[in-house]
Residue, then its C-alpha position, 0 to 999 in steps of 0.5 A: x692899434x692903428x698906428x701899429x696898422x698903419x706902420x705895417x702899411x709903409x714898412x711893405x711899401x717901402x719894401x715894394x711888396x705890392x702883392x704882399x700889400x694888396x693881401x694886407x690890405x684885403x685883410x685889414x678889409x675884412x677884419x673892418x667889415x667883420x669889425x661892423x657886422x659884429x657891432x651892428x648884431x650886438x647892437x640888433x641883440x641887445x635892441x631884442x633884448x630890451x624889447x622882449x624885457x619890454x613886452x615882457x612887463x606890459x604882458x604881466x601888466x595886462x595879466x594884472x589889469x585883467x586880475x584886478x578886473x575880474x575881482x571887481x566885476x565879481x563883487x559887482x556880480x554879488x551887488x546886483x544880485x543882492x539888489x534883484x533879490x531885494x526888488x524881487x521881494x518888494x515886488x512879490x509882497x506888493x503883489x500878494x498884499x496889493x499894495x506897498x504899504x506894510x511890507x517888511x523891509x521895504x525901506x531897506x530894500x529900497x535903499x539897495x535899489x538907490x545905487x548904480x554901478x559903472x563899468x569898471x573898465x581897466x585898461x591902464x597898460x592897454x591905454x599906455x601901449x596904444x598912447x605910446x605907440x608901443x603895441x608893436x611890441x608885442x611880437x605875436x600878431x594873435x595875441x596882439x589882436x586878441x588884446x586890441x579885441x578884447x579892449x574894445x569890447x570892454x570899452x563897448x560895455x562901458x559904454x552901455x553902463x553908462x547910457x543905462x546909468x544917464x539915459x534910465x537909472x537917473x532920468x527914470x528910477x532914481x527920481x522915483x524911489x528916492x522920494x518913497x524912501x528914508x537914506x539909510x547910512x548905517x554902513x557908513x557910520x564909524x561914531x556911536x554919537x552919530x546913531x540919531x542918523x539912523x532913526x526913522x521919524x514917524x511924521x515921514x514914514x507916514x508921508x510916504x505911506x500917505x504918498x503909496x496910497x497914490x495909485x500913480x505913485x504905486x505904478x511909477x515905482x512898481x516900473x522904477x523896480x521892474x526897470x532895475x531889475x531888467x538893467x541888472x539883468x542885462x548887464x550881469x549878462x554883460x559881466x559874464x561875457x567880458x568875465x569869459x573874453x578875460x579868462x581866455x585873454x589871460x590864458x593866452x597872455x600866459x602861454x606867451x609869457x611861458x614860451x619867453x621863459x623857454x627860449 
């Protein structure tokens, strides 16, 4: 093509035809002008392209992150008040019979106060688009906020989780029931031949009840239950806010992954 270009070029100034050239050359001109703008539009399409495939995925990846998060805070949700119910009980026989020896299911109920949630925080794709540097690529500035806001905020009640797990559950009830309280197993139990785990020996059951006559034992673990129930408490509040700020983020993700498809 180019050798076809060029012998046109010699042909019309051997003939002398300067106009007749000047016209020609104009127009091989233009075509190359022409020739750049369509590579440089085809290049910026298909860079859109795989751009918007790009924000596409991490929008899905974001629906998923919150999906598997609200999942786990629900069953934290039933966790924790299952708990509180459990210390509730405790402390309303302790109350009625003035003491915390004798009271039914109490070992158990115990046992359920032993445990402590972390914050699940997932984050997977948010922590991937920020490391990246990709968060440009989320096209629309308010969903791009509106994620960013909602991370930071997740990232916050994590926090929290923590400070209440280190600084009060471990420092200050931890200590205090597990040394009134026999481990019970019994979920975590698959073998038959393993069943002498679950037996409770009467020489320790009457240790403990030898120590709840303490009137300092008594009133460190009614605080031990108290403080349970007011971290509980506080954090199932937290749960509801991060389980409303992941509807609303995902109703919004999901409006702008709806108006990709109708473009």
């Amino acid at each position: 093509m180019i050798k076809f270009f060029r012998q046109i070029r010699q042909n019309l100034l051997h003939q002398n035809k300067i106009s007749k050239y000047l016209v020609y050359a104009s127009g091989e001109i233009l075509l190359v002008v022409i020739g750049i703008v369509l590579a440089l539009q085809f290049n910026a399409w298909s860079t859109n392209t795989k751009e918007l495939s790009k924000e596409e995925w991490y929008l899905n990846n974001i629906l998923d992150d919150i999906h598997y998060q609200t999942q786990s805070l629900d069953i934290i949700v039933e966790e924790y008040k299952a708990t509180i119910i459990a210390a509730k009980s405790i402390l309303k026989d302790y109350y009625n019979q003035k003491s915390f020896i004798g009271i039914d299911s109490l070992n158990s109920n115990l046992n359920l106060l032993m445990y402590a949630q972390f914050f699940p925080n997932t984050n997977n794709t948010y922590q991937e688009l920020v490391s990246s540097g990709q968060l440009s690529l989320i096209k629309n500035n308010n969903v791009s906020l509106e994620v960013i806001d909602f991370y930071l905020y997740t990232a916050d009640i994590e926090s929290v989780f923590k400070n209440d797990i280190n600084n009060v559950f471990y420092p200050q009830i931890y200590p205090v029931i597990s040394n009134l309280v026999q481990v019970d197993i019994a979920d975590f139990l698959q073998d038959e031949s393993d069943d002498y785990l679950l037996e409770k020996l009467p020489p320790i059951s009457s240790l403990i009840e030898k120590k709840l006559e303490n009137l300092s034992t008594r009133l460190a673990l009614e605080n031990a239950i108290k403080l349970k129930i007011l971290i509980l408490s506080d954090q199932l509040t937290l749960i509801d806010e991060v389980k409303k700020g992941a509807k609303e983020l995902a109703v919004l993700v999901q409006k702008e992954l709806d108006e990709h498809n109708h473009k």
